[in-house]
Structure formats: structure tokens, C-alpha cells
C-alpha positions in Angstrom: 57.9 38.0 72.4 57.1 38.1 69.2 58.8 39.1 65.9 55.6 39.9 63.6 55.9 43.8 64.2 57.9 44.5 61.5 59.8 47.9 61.4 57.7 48.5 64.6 59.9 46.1 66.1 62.0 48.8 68.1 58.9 50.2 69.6 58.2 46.9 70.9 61.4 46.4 72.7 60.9 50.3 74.2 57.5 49.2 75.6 59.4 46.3 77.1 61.8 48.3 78.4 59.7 50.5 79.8 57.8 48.4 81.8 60.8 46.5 83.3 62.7 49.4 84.1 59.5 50.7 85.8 59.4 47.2 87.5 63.1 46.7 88.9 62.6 50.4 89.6 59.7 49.5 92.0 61.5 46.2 93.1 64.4 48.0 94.9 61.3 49.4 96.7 59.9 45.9 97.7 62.8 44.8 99.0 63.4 47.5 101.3 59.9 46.9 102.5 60.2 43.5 103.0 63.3 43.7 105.0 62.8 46.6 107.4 66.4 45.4 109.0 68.5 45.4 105.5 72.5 46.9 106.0 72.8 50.0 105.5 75.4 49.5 102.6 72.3 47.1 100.8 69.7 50.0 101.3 72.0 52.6 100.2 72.4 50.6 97.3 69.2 50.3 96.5 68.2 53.4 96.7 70.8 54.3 94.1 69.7 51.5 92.2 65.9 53.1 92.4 67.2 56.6 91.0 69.4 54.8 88.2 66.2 52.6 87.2 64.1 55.7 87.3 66.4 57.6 84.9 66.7 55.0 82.6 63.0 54.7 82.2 62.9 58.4 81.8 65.1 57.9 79.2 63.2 54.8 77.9 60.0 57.5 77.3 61.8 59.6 76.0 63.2 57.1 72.6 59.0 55.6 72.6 58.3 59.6 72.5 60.8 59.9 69.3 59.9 56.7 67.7 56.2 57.3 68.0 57.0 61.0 66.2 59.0 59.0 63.2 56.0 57.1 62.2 56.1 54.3 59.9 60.1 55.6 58.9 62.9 54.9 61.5 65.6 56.5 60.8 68.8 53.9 60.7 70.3 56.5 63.2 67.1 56.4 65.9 67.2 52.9 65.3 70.7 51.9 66.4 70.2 53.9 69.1 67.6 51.9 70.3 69.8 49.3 69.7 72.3 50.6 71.6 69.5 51.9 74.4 68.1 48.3 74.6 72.0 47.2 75.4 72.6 49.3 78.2 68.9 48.1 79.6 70.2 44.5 79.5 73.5 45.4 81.2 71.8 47.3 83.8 69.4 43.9 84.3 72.2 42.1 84.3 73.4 43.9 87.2 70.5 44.7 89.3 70.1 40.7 89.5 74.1 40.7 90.5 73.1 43.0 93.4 69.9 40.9 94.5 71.9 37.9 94.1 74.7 39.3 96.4 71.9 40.6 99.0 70.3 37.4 99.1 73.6 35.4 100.0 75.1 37.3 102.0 72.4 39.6 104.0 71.9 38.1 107.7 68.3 40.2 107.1 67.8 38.0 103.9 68.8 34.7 106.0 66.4 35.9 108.9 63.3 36.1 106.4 62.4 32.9 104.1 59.9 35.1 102.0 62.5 37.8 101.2 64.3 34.9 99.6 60.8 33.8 97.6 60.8 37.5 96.7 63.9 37.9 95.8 64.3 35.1 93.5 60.8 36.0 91.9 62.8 39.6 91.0 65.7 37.9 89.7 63.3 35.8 87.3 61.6 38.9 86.0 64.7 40.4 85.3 66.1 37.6 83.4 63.0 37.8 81.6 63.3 40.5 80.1 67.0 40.2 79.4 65.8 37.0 77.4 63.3 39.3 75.1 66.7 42.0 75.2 69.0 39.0 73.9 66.4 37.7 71.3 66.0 41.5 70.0 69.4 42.1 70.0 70.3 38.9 68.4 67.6 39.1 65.5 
């Protein structure tokens, strides 16, 4: 990612947000698909995982909406919540990989099927992705 946006910069890190929320959102989907015999306790949690994802990219609109609204002036209160937004999307990352991680150990489904584990790992790299552009932000 870049850093040339200026006092853009926090809309940049909501677009990112956006899209990877939308993304691990859509990848609890995949992996239910790709492992039609998943436990129970691994589909439940993924389902739960696809309605948190979903309202944290709600919410994700909802700061681009505001931000977009405050023009070329962010307020410093908008702004560290943004900050403070963009935190909680890196935890949340951080956690969603902690749950693919523990599906692809220890699932006998996951064990059964060698592309699940190709899938899986290629989730847990786009994750990590975008925790990397989170870290950079948040470190800047």
C-alpha cells in the first residue's frame, strides 16, 4: 500500500477494509462449500464468523460513508475512530486465520481433502495481507 494519499489516508485503509471484510466474509462461504462433510461445531462457526464479517463491513460503509461526507477535513475525532475501527479489523483477521488454522489441523474433513488445505492456506495469506497494510497504517 501506499502512503502518498495524504489526509486521505484513512479512506484508504476503509476501502481496504472493506474489501477484506467482504472477502473473509465470502471465505467462510468457500470453505463450507469446499468441504460438504465439515463438523458441525466448524460450520456453526463459520456461519457466525459470516454474520460477524458481514456486520463489520456494514459498519466499514458506514465510516467510508462519513469520511466521504467530511471532505478534505477529518475531524481528529472521526479519525481515531478509524483508527480504532481499523484495530478491531486487524484483531478480527487475526482471529478468523486462528479459526482456519484450527480447522485445517484438526478437521478429519480438512485431512480427507488436499485442496481444502490449498484453499485454506490461500485464505490465511489474504488475511495476513491485509493485516500487514492494517499494521503499516496503524504504525505510520
Amino acid at each position: 500500500m501506499q502512503f502518498y494519499y495524504g489526509p486521505q489516508m484513512p479512506l484508504r485503509i476503509l476501502d481496504e477494509a472493506e474489501f477484506w471484510k467482504h472477502q473473509e466474509e465470502e471465505h467462510t462461504v468457500v470453505i463450507r462449500e469446499i468441504l460438504p462433510n465439515l463438523e458441525k461445531k466448524y460450520v456453526d462457526a463459520l456461519k457466525e464468523w459470516e454474520n460477524a464479517l458481514a456486520t463489520t463491513h456494514q459498519k466499514v460503509v458506514q465510516f467510508i460513508e462519513a469520511v466521504s461526507r467530511s471532505g478534505n477535513y477529518i475531524p481528529a475525532a472521526l479519525h481515531q475512530e478509524v483508527m480504532m475501527l481499523t484495530e478491531f479489523c486487524l484483531k478480527q483477521s487475526l482471529d478468523f486465520i486462528a479459526l482456519c488454522q484450527q480447522i485445517k489441523e484438526n478437521s478429519k474433513a480438512v485431512q480427507d481433502n488436499p485442496v481444502a488445505v490449498t484453499v485454506l492456506n490461500h485464505i490465511i495469506r489474504e488475511s495476513e495481507y491485509f493485516i500487514g497494510i492494517a499494521r503499516a497504517l496503524l504504525s505510520a
